[in-house]
ZAVEX-846497 format. One record per residue (C-alpha): residue number from 1; residue in one letter; x, y negated, z. Coordinates in steps of 0.2 Angstrom, whole numbers, padded with zeros to 4 digits. Layout:
 seq type  east north    up
 NUM    a     X     Y     Z
...
***
This chain:
 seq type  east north    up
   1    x  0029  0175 -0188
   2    x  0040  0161 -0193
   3    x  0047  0171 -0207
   4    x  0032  0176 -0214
   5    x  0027  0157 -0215
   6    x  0044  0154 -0222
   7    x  0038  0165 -0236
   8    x  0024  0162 -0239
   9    x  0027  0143 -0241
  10    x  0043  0148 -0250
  11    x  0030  0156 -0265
  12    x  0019  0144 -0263
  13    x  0033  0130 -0270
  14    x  0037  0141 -0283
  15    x  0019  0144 -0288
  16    x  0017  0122 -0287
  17    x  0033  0122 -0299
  18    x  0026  0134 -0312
  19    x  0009  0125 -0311
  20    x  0018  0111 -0316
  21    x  0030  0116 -0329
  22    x  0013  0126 -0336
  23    x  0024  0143 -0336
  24    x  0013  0160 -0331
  25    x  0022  0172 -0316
  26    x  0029  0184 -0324
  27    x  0020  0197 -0318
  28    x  0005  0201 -0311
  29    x  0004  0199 -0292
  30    x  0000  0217 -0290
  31    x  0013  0222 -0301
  32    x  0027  0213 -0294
  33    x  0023  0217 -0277
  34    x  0026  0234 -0281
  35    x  0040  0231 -0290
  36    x  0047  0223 -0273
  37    x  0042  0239 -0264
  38    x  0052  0249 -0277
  39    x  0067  0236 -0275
  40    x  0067  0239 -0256
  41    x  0065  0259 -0256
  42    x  0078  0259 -0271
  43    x  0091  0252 -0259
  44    x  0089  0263 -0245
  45    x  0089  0276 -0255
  46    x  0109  0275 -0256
  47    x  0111  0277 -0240
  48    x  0099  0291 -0237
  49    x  0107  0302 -0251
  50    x  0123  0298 -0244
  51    x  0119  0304 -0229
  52    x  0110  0320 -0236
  53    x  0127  0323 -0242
  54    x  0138  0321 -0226
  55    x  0138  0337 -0214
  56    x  0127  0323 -0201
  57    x  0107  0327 -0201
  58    x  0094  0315 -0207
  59    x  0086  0315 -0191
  60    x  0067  0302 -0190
  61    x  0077  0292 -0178
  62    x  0091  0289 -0190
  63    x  0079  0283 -0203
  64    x  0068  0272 -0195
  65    x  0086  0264 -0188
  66    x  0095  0264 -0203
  67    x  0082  0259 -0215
  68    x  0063  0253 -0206
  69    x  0068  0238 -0202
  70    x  0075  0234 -0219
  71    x  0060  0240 -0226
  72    x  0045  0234 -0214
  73    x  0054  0218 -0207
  74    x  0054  0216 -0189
  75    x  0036  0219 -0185
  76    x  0028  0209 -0175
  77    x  0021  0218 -0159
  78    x  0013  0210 -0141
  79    x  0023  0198 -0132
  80    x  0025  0200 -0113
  81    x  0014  0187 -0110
  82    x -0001  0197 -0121
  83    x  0003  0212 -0110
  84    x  0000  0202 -0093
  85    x -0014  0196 -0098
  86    x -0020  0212 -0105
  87    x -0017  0222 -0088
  88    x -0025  0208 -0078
  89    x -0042  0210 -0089
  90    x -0043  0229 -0085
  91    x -0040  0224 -0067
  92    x -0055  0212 -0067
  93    x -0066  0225 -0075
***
């Protein structure tokens, strides 16, 4: 989650900066975030045709190995506290 904040603040600078300077984003937020999106595929895309070409399969496991986390991030998922606490509610009810 830290990251994501990181982020966010990051662009929100950048966004104070051009407000101040009176300079437009250069693209349209929709636009660009589908640029990103292109950016990131792009690059795994290398890898991937790479190994297409090599006598190794291209297994699901390889991918979301090799390239998922790249992509996605590291998503964030429950913490072991959050499945405690979960367990001990369907024990209560």
């Amino acid at each position: 989650m830290k990251i994501y904040m990181l982020s966010l603040l990051a662009g929100l600078l950048v966004g104070v900066v051009y407000g101040l300077i009176n300079v437009r984003s250069p693209a349209p937020p929709v636009v660009a975030l589908i640029g990103l999106l292109g950016i990131l595929l792009g690059e795994q895309a290398v890898p991937l045709a790479k190994r297409f070409l090599s006598p190794d399969p291209v297994s699901i496991g390889w991918v979301k190995e090799r390239c998922g986390e790249h992509v996605f991030g590291a998503l964030p998922g429950p913490t072991s506290t959050d499945n405690s606490s979960a367990d001990t509610n369907k024990h209560q009810s």
